[in-house]
C-alpha positions as CSV (number, residue, x, y, z in Angstrom):
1,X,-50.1,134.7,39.3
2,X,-49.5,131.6,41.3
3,X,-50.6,128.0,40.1
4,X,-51.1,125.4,42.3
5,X,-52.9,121.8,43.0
6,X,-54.7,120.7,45.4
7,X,-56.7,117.9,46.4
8,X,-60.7,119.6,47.3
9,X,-63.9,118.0,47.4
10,X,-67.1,120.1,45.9
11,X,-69.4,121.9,48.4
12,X,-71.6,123.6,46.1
13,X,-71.4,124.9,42.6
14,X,-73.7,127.6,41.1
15,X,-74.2,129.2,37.2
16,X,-72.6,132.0,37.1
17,X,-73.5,134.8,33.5
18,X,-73.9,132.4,30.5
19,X,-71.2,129.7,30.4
20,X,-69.4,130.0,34.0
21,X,-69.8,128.7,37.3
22,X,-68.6,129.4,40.4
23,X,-67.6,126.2,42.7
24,X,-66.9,126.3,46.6
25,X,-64.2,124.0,47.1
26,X,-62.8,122.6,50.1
27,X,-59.3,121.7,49.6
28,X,-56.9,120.0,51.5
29,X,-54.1,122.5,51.9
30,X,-55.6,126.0,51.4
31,X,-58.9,125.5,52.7
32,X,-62.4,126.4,51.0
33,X,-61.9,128.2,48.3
34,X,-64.4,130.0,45.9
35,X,-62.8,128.7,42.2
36,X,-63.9,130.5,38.7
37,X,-64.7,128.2,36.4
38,X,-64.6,130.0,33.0
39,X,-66.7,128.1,30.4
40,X,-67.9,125.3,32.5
41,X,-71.2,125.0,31.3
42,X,-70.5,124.6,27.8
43,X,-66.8,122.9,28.0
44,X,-67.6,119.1,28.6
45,X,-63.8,118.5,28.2
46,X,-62.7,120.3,30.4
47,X,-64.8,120.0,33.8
48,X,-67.1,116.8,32.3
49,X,-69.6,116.6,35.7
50,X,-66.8,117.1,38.3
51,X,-68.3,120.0,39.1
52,X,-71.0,118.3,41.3
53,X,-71.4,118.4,45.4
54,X,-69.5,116.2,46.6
55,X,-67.1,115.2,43.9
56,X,-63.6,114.1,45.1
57,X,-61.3,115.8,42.3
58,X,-57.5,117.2,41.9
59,X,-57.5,120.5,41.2
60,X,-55.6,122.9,39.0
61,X,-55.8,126.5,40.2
62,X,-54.5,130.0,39.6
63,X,-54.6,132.6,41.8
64,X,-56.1,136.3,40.5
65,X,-56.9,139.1,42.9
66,X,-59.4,139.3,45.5
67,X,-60.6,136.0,47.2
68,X,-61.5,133.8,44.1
69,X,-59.0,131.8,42.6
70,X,-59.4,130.5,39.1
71,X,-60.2,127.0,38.0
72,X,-58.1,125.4,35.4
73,X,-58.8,122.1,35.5
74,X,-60.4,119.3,37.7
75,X,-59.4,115.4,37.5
76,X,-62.2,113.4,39.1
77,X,-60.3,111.2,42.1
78,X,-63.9,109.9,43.4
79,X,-66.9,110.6,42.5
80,X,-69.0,108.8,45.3
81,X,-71.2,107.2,42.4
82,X,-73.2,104.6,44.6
83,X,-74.2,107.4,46.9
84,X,-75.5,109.2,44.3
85,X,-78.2,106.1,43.0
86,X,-80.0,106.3,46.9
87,X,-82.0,109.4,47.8
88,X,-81.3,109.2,51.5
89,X,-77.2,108.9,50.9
90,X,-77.4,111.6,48.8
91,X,-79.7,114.0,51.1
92,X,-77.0,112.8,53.8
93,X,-73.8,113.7,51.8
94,X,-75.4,116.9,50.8
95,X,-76.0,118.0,54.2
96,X,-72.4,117.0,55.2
97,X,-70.6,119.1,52.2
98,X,-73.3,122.2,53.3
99,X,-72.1,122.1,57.4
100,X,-68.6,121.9,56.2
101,X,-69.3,125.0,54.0
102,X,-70.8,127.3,56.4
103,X,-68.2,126.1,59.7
104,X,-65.0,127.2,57.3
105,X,-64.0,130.5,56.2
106,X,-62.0,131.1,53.3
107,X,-58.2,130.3,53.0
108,X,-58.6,128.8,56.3
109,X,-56.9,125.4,56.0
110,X,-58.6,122.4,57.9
111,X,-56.6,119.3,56.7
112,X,-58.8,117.8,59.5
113,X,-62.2,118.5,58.9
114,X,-61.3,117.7,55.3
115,X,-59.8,114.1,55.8
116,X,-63.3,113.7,58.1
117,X,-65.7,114.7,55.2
118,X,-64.0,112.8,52.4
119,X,-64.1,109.4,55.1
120,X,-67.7,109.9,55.6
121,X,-68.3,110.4,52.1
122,X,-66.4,107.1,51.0
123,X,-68.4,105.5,54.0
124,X,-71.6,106.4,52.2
125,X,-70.3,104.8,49.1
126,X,-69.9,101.9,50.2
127,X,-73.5,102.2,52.4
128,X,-71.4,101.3,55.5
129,X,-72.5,104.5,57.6
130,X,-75.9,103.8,59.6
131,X,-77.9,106.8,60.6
132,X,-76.0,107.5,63.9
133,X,-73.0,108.1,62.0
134,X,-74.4,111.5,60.8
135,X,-74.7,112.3,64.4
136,X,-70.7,111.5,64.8
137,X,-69.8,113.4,61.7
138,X,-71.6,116.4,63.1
139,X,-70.0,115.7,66.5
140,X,-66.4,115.6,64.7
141,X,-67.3,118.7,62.4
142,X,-68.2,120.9,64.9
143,X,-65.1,120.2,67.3
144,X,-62.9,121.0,64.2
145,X,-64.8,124.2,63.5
146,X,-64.5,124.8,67.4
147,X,-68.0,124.9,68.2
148,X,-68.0,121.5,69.8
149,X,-71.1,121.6,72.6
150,X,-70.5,120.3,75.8
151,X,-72.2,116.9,77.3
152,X,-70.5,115.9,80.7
153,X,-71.6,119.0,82.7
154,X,-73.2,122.3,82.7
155,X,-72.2,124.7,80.1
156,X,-73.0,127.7,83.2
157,X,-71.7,126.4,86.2
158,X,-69.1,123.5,85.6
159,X,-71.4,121.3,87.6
160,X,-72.6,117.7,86.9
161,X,-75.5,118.0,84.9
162,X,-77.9,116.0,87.2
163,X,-81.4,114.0,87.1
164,X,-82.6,116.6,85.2
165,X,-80.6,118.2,82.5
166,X,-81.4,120.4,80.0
167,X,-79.9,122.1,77.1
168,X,-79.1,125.3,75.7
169,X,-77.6,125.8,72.5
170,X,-76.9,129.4,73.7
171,X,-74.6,128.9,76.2
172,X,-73.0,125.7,74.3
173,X,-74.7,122.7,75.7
174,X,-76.3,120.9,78.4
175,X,-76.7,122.8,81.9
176,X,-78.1,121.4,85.3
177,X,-81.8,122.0,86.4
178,X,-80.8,125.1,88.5
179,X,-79.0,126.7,85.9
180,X,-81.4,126.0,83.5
181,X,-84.0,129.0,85.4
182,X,-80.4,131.5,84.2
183,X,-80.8,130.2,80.4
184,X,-84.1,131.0,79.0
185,X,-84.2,129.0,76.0
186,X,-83.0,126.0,77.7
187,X,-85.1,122.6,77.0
188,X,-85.2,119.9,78.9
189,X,-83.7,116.8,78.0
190,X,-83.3,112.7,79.1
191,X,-80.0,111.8,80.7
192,X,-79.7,109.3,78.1
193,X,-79.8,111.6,75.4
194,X,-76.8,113.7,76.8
195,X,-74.8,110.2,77.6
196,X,-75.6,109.1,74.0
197,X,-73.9,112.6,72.8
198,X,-71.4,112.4,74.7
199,X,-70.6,108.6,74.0
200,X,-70.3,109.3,69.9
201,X,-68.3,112.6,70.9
202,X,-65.7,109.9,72.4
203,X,-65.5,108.2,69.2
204,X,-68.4,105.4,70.6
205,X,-70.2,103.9,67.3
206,X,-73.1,102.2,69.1
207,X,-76.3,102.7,67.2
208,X,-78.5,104.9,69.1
209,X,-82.5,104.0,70.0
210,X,-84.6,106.0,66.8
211,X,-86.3,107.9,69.6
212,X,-83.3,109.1,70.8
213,X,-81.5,109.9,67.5
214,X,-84.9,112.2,66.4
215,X,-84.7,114.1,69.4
216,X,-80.2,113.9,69.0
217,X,-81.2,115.0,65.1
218,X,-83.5,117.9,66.5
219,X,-81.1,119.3,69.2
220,X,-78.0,119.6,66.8
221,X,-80.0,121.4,64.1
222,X,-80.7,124.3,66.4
223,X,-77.5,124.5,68.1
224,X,-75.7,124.6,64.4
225,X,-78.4,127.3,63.4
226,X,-78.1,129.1,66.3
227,X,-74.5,129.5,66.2
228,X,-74.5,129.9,62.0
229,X,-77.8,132.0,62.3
230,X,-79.3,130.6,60.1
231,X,-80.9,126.9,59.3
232,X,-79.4,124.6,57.0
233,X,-81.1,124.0,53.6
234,X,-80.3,120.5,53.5
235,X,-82.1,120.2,56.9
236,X,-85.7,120.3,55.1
237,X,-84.3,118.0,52.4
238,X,-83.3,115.2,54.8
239,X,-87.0,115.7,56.1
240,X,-88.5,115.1,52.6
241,X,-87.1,112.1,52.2
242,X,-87.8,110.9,55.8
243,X,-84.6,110.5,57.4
244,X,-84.5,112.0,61.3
């Protein structure tokens, strides 16, 4: 059996039969990883609350057959603690560690997407990232994961998308007003909106209007549940506690 270490930050972490639990990791180097934690619930040495979402920790790991590796031990790099004392950072940094989990497949390494969710993470430590920069860390995720939707023209035809866009998670994006009669679940939307997208898909960091960030915020959560088929958890959790 193989032991390694790895840099990971916690997705999620469930009980598992009396003492265990069962922690989906994203690591730097080997990508998410479903980790064994034998004992966890009663060994306070060992794992003392770095078993949390969206811990920042150096793990010890040993590989056993099938797809879950075994946790040996976890040393707690960052834990985010600031983040965790305001509701709305932590309904934000929860729905950030649950995209990242359901983009990734196992032992898929994405030394990218994992450099992007530790920043954001340290960002809401510090209570530096506004509410459009959940829009830009959705933006960035999704281009890492491949699923990056398309602002500048029509997703059908190739063709600007005119006066009178719309969008259709579908077919990946914004199409033009005669398109939009070929895709059926297409919605129509303000040029603004689509230029606002596509801005903070650049890497722009200009605030957008709330008006335009609810109906930004309500686009990107169907095209992510369309294409993961299903709808985030954390979705209805950000609405609870009344962020858009």
């Amino acid at each position: 059996m193989e032991r390694y270490d790895d840099d990971a930050l916690v997705l999620s972490s469930v009980d598992y039969g009396e003492s265990d639990r069962l922690v989906t990791l994203l690591t730097r180097e080997h990508g998410k990883l479903t980790a064994f934690a034998a004992g966890a619930r009663k060994s306070k040495r060992r794992f003392a609350g770095a078993l949390e979402p969206f811990m920042r920790l150096r793990v010890h790991l040993v590989e056993t057959r099938g797809s879950t590796v075994r946790l040996d031990g976890a040393d707690i790099v960052a834990g985010f603690y600031a983040a965790r004392e305001d509701l709305s950072l932590i309904a934000r940094a929860l729905y950030a560690v649950e995209l990242c989990r359901e983009l990734t497949r196992e032992h898929e390494p994405h030394p990218e997407l994992f450099a992007l969710l530790e920043a954001y993470l340290a960002r809401l430590d510090a209570k530096e990232a506004g509410p459009t920069s959940l829009l830009a860390f959705e933006l960035s995720a999704l281009a890492h994961a491949g699923l990056m939707p398309r602002f500048d023209s029509c997703s059908l035809c190739g063709g600007a998308p005119g006066e009178r866009p719309r969008f259709d998670q579908a077919h990946g994006g914004a199409v033009c007003e005669p398109c939009g009669f070929r895709a059926r679940e297409s919605v129509a939307v303000p040029v603004a909106l689509l230029t606002g997208l596509r801005a903070l898909q650049e890497g722009a960091r200009t605030p957008l209007p709330p008006d335009l960030r609810a109906r930004a915020r309500g686009l990107l959560n169907v095209f992510i549940a369309h294409h993961l088929g299903r709808r985030l958890k954390s979705v209805d959790f950000m609405a609870q506690v009344g962020l858009d």
